[in-house]
C-alpha positions in Angstrom: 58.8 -52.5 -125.3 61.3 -53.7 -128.0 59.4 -57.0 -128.1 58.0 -56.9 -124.7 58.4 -58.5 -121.4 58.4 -62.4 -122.4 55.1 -64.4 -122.8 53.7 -65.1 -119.7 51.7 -62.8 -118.1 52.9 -60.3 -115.1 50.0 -62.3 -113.1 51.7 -65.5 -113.3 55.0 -63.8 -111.6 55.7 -64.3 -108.0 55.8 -60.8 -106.3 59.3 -59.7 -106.5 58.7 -60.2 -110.2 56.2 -58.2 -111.3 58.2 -55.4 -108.8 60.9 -55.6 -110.9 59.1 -55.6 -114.5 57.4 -52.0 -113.3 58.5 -49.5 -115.7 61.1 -47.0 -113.9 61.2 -42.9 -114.1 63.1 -43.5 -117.1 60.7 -45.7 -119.3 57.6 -43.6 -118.2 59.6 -40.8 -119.5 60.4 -43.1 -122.8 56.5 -43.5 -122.8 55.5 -40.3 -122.7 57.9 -38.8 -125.2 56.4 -41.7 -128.1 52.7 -41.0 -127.0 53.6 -37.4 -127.8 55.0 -38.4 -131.3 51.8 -40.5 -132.1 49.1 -37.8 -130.8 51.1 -35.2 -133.1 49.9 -37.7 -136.2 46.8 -36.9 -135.5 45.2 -40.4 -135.7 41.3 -39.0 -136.5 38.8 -42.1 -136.2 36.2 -41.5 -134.0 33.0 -39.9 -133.0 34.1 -36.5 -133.2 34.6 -37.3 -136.9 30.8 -38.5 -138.1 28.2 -36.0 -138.0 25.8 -36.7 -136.1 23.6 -35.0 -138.8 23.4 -37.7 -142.1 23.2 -35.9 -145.7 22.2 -39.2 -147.7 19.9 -41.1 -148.0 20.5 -44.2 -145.7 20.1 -42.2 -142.4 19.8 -45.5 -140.4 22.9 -47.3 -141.1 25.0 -43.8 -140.4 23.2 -43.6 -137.0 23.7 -46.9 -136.4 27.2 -46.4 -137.3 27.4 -43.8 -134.5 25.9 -45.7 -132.5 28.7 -48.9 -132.9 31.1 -46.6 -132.3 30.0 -45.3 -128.9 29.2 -48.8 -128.1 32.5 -50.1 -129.1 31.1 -52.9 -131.2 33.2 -53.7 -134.1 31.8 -55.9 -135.5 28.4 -53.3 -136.1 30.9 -50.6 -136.9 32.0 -52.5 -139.8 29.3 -53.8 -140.8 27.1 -50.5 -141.0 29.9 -48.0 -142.1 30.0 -50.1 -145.2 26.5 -50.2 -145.3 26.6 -46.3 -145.2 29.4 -46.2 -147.9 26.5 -47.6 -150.4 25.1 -44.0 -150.5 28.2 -41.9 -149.5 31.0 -44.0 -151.0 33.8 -41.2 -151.0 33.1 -40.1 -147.0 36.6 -40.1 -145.7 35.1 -40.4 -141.9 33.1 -43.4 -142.7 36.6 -45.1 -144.4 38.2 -44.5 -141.6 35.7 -46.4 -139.3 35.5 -49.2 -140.9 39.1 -49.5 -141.8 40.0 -49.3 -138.2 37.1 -51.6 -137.2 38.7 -54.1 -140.0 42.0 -53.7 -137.9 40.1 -54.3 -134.6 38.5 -57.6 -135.7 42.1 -58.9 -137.7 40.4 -58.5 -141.2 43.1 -56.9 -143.0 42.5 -58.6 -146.6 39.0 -57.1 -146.3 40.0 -53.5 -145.6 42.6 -53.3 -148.5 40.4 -52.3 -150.9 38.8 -49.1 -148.8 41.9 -48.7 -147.8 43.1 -47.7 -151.6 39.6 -45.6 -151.6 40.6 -43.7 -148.7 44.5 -43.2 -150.3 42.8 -41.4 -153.4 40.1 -39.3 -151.8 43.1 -38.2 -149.2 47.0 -39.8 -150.3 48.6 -39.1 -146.7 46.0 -40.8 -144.7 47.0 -42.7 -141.8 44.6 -45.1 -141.7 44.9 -46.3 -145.1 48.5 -46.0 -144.4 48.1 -48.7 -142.0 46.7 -51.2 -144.3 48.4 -50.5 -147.4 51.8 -50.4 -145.8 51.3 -53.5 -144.1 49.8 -55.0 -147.2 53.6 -54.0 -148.9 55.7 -55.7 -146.3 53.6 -59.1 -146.3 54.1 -58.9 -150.0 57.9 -58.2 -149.3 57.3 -55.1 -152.1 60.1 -52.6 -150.6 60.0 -50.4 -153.5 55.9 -49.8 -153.3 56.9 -49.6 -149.1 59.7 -46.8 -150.1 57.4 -44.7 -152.6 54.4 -45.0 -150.4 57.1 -43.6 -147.8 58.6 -41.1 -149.9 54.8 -39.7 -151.1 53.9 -38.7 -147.1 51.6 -42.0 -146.1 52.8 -42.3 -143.0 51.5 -43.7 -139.7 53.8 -41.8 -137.1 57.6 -41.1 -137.1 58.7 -43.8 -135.4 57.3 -46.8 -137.2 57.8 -44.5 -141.0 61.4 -44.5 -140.7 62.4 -47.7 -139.1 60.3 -49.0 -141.8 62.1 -47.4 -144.1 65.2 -48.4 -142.9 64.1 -52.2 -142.3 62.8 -52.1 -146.2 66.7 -51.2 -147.4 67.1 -54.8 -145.1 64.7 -56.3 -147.4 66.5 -54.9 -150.6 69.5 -56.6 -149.5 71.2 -53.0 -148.8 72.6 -53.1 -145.5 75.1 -50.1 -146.3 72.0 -48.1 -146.8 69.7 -49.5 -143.9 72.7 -48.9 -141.3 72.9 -45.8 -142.4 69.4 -45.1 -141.7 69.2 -47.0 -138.4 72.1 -45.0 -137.3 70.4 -41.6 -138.3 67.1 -42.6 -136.8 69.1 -42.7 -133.3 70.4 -39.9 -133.8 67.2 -37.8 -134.4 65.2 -39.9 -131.9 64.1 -37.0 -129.8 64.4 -38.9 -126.0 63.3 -42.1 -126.8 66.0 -43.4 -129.3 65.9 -47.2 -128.1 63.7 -48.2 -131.2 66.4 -47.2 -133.4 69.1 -49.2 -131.5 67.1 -51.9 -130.7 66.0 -52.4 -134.3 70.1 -51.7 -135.6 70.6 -54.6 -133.3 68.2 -56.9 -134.2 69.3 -56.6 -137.7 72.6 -57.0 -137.8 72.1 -60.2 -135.5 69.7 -61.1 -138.8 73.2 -60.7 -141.0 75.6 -62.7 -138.9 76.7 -59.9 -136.9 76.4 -61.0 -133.5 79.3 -59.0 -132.0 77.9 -55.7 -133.7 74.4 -56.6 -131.9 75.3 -57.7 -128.1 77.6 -54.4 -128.7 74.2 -52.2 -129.5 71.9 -53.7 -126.6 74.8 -53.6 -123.9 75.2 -50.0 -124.1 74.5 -48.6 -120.5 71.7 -46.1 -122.3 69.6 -49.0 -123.9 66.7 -50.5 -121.3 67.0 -54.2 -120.3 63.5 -54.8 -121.3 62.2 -58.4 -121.4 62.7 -58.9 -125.1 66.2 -56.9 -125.1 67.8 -59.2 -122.9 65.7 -62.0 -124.4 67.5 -61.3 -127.8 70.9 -59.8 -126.5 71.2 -63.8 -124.5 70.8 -65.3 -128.2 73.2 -63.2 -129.9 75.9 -64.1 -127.0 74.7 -67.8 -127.4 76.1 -67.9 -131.3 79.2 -65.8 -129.5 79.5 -69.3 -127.4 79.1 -67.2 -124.6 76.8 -69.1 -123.1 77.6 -67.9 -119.0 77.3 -64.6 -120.1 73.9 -65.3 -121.5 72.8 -67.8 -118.9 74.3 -65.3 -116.1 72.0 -62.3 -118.1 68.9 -64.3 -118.1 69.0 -65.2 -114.2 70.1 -61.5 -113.5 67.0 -60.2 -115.0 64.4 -62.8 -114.5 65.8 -64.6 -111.3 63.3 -67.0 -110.1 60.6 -67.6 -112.7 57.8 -70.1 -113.5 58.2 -69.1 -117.1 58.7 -72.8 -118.7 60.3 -70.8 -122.3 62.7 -69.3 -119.9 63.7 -72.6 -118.0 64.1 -74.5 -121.6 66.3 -71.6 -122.7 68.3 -71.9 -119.6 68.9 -75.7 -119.8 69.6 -75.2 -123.6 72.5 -72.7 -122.4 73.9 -74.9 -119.5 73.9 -78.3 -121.9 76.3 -75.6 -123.8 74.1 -75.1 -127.1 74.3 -73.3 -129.7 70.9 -71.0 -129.6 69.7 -70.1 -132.5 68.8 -66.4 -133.1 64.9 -66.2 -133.7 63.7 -63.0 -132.4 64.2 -62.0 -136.2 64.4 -63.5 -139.3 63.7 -61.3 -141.8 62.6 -57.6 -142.8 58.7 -58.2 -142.5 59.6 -59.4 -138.6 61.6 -56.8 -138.2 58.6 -54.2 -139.0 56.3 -56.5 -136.7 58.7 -55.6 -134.1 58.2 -52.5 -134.6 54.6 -52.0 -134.6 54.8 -54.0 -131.3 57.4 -52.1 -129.5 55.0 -49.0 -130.5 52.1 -50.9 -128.9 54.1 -51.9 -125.9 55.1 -48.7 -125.3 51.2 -46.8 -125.7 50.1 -49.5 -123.6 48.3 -47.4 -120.9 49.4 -44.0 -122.3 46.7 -43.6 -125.0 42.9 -45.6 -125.1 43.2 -49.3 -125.3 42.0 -49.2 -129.0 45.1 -47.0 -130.3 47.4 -50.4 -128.4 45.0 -53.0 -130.1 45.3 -50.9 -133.8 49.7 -51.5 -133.7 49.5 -55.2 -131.9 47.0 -56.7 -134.5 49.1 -54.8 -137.3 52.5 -56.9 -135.2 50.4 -60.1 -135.1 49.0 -59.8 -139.0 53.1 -59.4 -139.9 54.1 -62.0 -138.2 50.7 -64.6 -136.8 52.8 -67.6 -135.5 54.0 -65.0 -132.5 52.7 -65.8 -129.4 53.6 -63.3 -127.4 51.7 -61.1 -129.9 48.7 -63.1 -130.0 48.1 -63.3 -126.4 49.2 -59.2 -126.1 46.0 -59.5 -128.8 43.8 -61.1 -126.7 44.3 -59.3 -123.6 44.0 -56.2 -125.0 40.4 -57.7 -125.9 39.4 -59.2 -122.9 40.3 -55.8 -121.4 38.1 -53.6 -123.4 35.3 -56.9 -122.8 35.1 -58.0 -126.4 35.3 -61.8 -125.1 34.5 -63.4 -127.9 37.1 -61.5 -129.9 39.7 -62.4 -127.4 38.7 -66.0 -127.4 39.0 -66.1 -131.3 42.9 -65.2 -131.1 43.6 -67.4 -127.7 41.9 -70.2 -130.0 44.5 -69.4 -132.8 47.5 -70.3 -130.4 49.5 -73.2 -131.8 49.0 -76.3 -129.3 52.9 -76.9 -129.2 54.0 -73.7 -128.6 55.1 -73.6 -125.2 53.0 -70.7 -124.2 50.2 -72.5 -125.2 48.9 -73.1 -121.8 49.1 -69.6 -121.0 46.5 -69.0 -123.9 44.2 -71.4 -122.8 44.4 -69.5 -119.5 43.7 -66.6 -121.1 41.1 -68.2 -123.0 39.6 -69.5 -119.5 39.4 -66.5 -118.0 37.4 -65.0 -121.4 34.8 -67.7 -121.2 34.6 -66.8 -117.3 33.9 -63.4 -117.7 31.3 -64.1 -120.4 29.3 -66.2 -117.9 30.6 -69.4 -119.3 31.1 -71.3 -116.3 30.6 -75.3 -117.9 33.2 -73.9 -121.0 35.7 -72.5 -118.8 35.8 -75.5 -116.7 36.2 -77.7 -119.7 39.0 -75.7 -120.5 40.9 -76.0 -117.6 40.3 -79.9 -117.2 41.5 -80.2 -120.5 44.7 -78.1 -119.6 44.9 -80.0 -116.4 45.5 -83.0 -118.1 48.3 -81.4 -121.2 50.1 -79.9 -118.3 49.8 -81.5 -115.8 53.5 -80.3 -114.4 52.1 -76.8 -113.9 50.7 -75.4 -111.2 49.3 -72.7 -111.9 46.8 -74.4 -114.1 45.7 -76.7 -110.9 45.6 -73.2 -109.2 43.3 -71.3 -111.9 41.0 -74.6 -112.1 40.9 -74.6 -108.2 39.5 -71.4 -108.3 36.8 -71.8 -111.0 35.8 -75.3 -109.1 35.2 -73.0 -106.1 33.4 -69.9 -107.9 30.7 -73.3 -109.1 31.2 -74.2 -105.2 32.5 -77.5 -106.1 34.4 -77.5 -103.1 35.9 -80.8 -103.2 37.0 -80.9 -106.5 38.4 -77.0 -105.8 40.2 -78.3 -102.8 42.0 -81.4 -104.5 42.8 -79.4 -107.5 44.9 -76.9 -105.1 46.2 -79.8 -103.3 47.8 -80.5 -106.7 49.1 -77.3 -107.0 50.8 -77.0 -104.1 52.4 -81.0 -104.3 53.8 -79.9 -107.6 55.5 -76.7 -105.8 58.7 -78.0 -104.3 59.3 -75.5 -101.8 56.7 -73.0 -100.5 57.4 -68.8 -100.4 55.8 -66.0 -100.1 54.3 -66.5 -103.6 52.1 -69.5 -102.5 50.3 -67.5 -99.7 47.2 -67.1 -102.4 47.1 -70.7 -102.6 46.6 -71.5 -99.1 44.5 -68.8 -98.7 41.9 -69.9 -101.3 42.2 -73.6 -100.3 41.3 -72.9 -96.8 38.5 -71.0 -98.2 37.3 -74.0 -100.0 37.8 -76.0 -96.6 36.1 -73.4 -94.9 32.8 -73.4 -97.1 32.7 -77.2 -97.3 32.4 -77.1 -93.1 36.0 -78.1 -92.2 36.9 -75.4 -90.4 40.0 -77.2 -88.9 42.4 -77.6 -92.1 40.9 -73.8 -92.9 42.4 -72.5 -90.0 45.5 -74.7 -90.7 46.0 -73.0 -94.2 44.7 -69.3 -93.2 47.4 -69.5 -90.5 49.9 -71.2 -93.0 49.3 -68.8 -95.1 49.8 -65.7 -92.5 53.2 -67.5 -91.7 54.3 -67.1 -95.6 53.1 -63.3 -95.4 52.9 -61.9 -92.5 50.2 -59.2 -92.3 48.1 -59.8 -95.0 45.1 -58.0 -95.1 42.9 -60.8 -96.9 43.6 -63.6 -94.9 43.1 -61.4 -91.5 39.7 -60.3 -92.6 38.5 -63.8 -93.9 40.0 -65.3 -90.9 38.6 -62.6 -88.5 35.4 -62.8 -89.8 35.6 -66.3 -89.5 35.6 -66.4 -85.9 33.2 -63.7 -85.7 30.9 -65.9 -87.2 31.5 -68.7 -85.2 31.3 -66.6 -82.3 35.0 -67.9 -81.4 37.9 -66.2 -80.6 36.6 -62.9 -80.8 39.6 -61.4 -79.0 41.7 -63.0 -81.4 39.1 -62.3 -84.2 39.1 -58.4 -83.5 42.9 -58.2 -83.6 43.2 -59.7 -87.1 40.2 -57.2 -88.5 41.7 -54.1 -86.8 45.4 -55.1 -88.5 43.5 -55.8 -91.8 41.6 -52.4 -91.3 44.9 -50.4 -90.8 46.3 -51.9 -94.1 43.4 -50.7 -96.2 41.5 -48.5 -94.7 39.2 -48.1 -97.5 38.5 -51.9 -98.3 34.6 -51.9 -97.6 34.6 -55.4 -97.1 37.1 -55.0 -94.3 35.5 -52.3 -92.9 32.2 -54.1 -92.3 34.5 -56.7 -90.7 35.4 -54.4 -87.9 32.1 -52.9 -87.3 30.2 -55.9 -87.7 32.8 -57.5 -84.7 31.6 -54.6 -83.2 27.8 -55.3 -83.3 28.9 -59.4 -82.0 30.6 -57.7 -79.2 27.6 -55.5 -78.5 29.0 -52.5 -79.1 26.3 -51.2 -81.0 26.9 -47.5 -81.1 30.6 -48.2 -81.7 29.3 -49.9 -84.7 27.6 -47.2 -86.4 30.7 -45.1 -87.7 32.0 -47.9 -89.2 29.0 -49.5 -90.9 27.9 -46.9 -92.3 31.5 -46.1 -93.9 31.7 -49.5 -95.1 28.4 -49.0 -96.9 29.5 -45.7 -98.8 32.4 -47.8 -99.8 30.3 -50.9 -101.1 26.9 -49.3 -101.5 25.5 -51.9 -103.8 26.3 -54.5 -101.7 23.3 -56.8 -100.1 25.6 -58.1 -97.0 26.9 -54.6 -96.3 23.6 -52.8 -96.4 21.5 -55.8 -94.4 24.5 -55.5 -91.6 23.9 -51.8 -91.4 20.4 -52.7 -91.0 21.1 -54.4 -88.2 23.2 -52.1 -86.7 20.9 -49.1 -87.3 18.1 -51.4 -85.5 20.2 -52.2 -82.5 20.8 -48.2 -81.8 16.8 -47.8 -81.7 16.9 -46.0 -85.7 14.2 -48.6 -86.9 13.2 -46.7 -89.8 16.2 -46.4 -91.3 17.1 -49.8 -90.4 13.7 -51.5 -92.5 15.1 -48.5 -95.3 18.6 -50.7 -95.2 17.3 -53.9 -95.7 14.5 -53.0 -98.2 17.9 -51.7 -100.0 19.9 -54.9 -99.5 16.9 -56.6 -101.2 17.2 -54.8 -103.9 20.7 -56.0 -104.5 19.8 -59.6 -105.0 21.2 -61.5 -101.9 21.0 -65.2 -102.0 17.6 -66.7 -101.5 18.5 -67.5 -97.6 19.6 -64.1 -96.6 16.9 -62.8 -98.6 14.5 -65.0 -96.9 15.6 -63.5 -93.4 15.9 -59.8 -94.6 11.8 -60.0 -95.2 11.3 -61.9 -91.7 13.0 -58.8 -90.4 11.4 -56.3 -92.3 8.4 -58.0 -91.0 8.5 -59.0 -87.3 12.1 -57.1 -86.6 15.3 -58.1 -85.9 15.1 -59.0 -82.3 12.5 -61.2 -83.0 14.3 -62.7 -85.6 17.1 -63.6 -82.9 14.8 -65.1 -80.4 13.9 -67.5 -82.8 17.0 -68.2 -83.6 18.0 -69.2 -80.5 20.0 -65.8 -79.8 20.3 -63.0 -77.7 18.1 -60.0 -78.7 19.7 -56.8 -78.8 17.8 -55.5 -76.8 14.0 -56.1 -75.5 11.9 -57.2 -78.6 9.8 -54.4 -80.1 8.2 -54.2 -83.4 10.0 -50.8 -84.4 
């Protein structure tokens, strides 16, 4: 809210971090009060609002339209709503649709002119509101903004009268704009931080630095990310710089956020900051339609959040923070390719550039794009190379391609370029002794499963893997049991953990001790192929052969890897016991066919 958090992602903060960027009572409360405000404007596109009965003639493309929306395809949306416009050219609904798919996709020069449809068949429409008025702040047109306003089309409360106020700005009438700012508080209704915040911000636009930090240090306004963000720069042209560099530690503390180390240094050489959060009206307004985002983020459908950020990013495009808010939204609701566009639109010298290409990384992954994802982080490997994080993301793609020496020397980087190891590093260790331990060198896995357990104690993860570890070696299985029965007490309900303990419990030959378990960690995981053959197993070891062929016909049919599926059949076929025996193992009991 009021700008956000700063860039980089909650994901790339160590622990105590992203604890202490949760929202408290108080923002949730802040939340809910400006959901409330938006769902009273009655935003309308959707389902509900085409018929599912069409009265023209091109029945197809309406269906199809339907059909978009349900699929969440906005691309289709657009393309047959306009298609179904040819023979029902003054259908509100339809506008609507494709309007708001054109706001989806960041086409906003091609929905200006359904948008002026829409306005005349109905003047106080929202969604045309959300067009046109943006189309009168790029144009800087704060008369046609101010009549629009004063004629009812509106998009909600919040962002109609800020704007109002932030186009008096633009006029150059800061009498009247205070004035407005101030009134806006006053009527705010629970959640009157946007008014401050945006008081602030512009009189920090005008010079007025003192009249700013005053605003945002008010005990009532919330240190958001971006509030203490801009209060730092105001104090920074107060050549306060302590009080801004002692702010910025206070809030952030320990932080691997390279904007907020260059912003440190710049304050302890004892610069002059320059104030950039705004620099005129139209960024103002963006900040607006942001903070409105930030704050429905989670309250209302991810599409209402995408609508206000690509309205914050179409105001104001060279905003990283608001591109990659953009794009995560995107990858989120799985439109990859979408998200990829905007991560792709990043300026290379920005310095949240790499977390973009991170971003844009993890898109490609999620498509299936294994070879382009890869590229991507080799690439980024070699621009920033000081980062490790980026060693740490590629280590982890190298391993998903089980490229297992490459994995392990990329988070062997990652760790050399992290001068002291904490508690955050734990994941590091953990998925290089992974690496080590699929590669065959179960020494320096052991070495980093235990390293990590002596950064945090406890962990549930690195007890199961290392449990099951042992288990598998048929090693340590006192030791091995004691790690999976911690892990299991953490989380209970982790099905992977759960077939840990029972399937320690089959090695150990406690077969009816076994069953309970199994058979819990199978509801939790049903789909699972390891879980179901292991319950196989199990079921065959208590003398229930039936149902034991029934559980591995089922872990078939969830595609294991050629090997296990391989032994699955030989089981199905000559039964587990024989299996063993030719394996060189104990039976579990005398060998039968079942």
């Amino acid at each position: 809210m009021f700008g956000g958090p700063l860039w980089s992602p909650i994901a790339l903060q160590p622990c105590n971090e992203r604890a202490r960027l949760a929202p408290t009572y108080r923002e949730m409360r802040v939340k809910q009060s400006l959901t409330s405000k938006l769902v009273a404007v009655g935003f309308s596109v959707g389902l509900m609002m085409l018929s599912s009965t069409a009265s023209f003639a091109d029945a197809g493309a309406y269906l199809a339209t339907r059909q978009a929306l349900i699929d969440g395809d906005y691309q289709e949306q657009a393309h047959y709503a306009a298609k179904s416009l040819v023979s029902d050219p003054r259908n509100p609904a339809l506008l609507e649709t494709l309007i708001s798919a054109k706001i989806s996709l960041g086409q906003f020069e091609d929905a200006v002119g359904y948008a002026t449809m829409l306005k005349d068949i109905e003047p106080q429409n929202q969604t045309a509101a959300m067009i046109l008025l943006t189309k009168y702040v790029q144009d800087e047109d704060w008369d046609k903004l101010l009549a629009a306003l004063d004629a009812g089309a509106g998009i909600s409360p919040i962002v109609d009268g800020l704007a109002r106020a932030w186009a008096y700005v633009g006029k150059g009438e800061m009498g009247e704009a205070i004035r407005l700012f101030e009134e806006f508080e006053i009527g705010a209704d629970g959640f009157n931080m946007f008014g401050p915040y945006s008081h602030a911000l512009a009189l920090a636009m005008v010079g007025d630095f003192e009249g700013g930090v005053a605003i945002l240090d008010a005990p009532t306004m919330m240190k958001t990310g971006g509030v203490v963000y801009a209060q730092a720069q105001m104090l920074s042209q107060l050549e306060r710089n302590d009080e801004a560099l002692t702010l910025i530690r206070d809030t952030f503390g320990p932080t691997s956020d390279p904007q907020i180390h260059a912003f440190e240094a710049q304050l302890e050489a004892g610069e002059s900051v320059p104030f950039t959060i705004v620099t005129n009206a139209q960024d103002g307004i963006a900040e607006i339609f942001f903070s409105v985002a930030d704050a429905v983020n989670g309250e209302l459908g991810d599409g209402y959040t995408l609508l206000y950020s690509r309205i914050a990013l179409e105001l104001r495009p060279m905003k990283t923070h608001f591109a990659l808010t953009v794009a995560s939204i995107l990858e989120r609701m799985q439109h990859y390719d979408l998200a990829t566009q905007v991560y792709d639109s990043i300026d290379h010298d920005a310095p949240a550039y790499f977390v973009g290409e991170l971003g844009r990384a993890a898109a490609l992954q999620a498509e299936g794009k294994a070879d382009a994802e890869l590229e991507v982080l080799r690439a980024l490997s070699k621009t920033h190379s000081d980062l490790p994080i980026v060693f740490t993301t590629l280590g982890d793609a190298l391993r998903r391609e089980a490229l297992y020496d490459d994995a392990i020397t990329a988070y062997t980087t990652a760790l050399e370029k992290t001068p002291t190891l904490t508690e955050a590093q734990w994941p590091v260790l953990f998925t290089r002794g992974i690496a080590y331990e699929r590669n065959g060198d179960w020494d320096k896995a052991e070495a980093d499963l235990r390293k990590a357990l002596e950064l945090q104690p406890g962990q549930p993860q690195v007890l199961n893997y290392m449990g099951y570890s042992f288990l598998e070696m048929n090693k340590n299985l006192e030791e091995a049991m004691t790690m999976i029965r911690a892990a299991v007490a953490a989380r209970p309900n982790d099905g992977y953990i759960t077939d840990s303990l029972a399937w320690g419990l089959f090695r150990l030959r406690a077969y009816e001790d076994a069953v309970a378990p199994m058979e819990k960690a199978a509801s939790l995981m049903p789909v699972d192929p390891i879980i179901n053959d292991h319950l196989g197993d199990v079921y065959w070891a208590v003398g229930r052969t039936r149902e034991a062929r029934f559980q591995w016909a089922r872990a078939l049919s969830f595609d294991p890897e050629e090997k296990e599926a391989v032994r699955i059949r030989q089981k199905m076929s000559i039964g587990l016991d024989r299996v063993l025996i030719e394996e060189g193992l104990e039976p579990t009991r005398e060998p039968h066919d079942g």
